[in-house]
Each structure stands twice: as structure tokens, then as C-alpha cells.
C-alpha positions in Angstrom: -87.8 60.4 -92.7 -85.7 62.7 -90.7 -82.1 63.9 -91.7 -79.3 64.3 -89.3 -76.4 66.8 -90.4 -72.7 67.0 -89.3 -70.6 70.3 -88.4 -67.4 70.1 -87.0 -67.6 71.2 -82.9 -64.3 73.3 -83.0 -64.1 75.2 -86.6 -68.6 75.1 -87.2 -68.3 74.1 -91.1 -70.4 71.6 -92.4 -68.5 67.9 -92.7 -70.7 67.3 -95.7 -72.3 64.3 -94.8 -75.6 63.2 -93.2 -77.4 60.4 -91.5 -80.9 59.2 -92.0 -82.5 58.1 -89.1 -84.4 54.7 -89.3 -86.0 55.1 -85.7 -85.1 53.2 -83.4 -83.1 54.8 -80.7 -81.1 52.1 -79.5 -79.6 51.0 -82.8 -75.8 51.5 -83.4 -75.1 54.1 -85.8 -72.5 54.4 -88.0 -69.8 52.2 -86.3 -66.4 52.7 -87.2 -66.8 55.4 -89.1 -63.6 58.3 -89.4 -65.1 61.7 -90.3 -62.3 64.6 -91.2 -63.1 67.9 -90.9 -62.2 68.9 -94.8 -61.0 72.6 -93.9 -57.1 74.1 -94.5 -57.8 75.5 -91.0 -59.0 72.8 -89.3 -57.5 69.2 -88.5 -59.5 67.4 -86.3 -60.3 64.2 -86.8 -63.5 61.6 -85.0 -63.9 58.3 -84.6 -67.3 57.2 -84.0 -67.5 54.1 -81.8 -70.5 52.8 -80.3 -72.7 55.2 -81.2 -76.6 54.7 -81.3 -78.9 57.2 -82.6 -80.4 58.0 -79.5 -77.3 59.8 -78.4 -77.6 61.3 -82.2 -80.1 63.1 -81.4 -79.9 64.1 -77.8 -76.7 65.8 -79.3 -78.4 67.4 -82.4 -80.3 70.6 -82.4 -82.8 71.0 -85.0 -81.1 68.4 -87.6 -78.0 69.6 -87.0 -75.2 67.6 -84.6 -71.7 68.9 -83.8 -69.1 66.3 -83.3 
């Protein structure tokens, strides 16, 4: 099973948190979910909405996706 991991786009730090893939590509992934970038330097904030873990991956480069 394949492991996706998120970095935060603006400061690159890890958001501590992963996502395992089931799959299938047109399934919704992790709706509703509010990720916060956990740096001093950094406050950025994302909402996932309507997500599916095709776009996931298309965005992630070797298991690693920055939102």
C-alpha cells in the first residue's frame, strides 16, 4: 500500500500527516479536512474540499504532495 505525504507549498516543512491510498482514483479523499501548517514562521492554513485521490497523486511527486 502506497503512502502519500504532506509539506506545506509556501514554507516546505513536513505537515506531519499522511494519507494511505486505497486505489481508486476517483474516490473523495479526505473531505473537510483543515490542515495547519504547525511552524512559528508560517500561517497558512487549507481546506480540502472535494478532493479525490487522483488529483492526490497527479500533485504528488515521489510520495510527497505540497498543498
Amino acid at each position: 500500500m502506497q503512502e502519500i505525504e504532506f509539506y506545506c507549498r509556501k514554507c516546505k516543512k513536513s505537515l506531519k500527516m499522511a494519507y494511505a491510498l486505497s486505489g481508486v482514483k476517483d474516490a473523495p479523499a479526505m473531505t473537510g479536512m483543515i490542515i495547519r501548517c504547525h511552524t512559528n514562521r508560517c500561517t497558512r492554513v487549507v481546506a480540502l474540499k472535494k478532493f479525490t485521490e487522483g488529483q492526490i497523486l497527479s500533485m504528488a511527486q515521489s510520495s510527497k504532495c505540497y498543498i
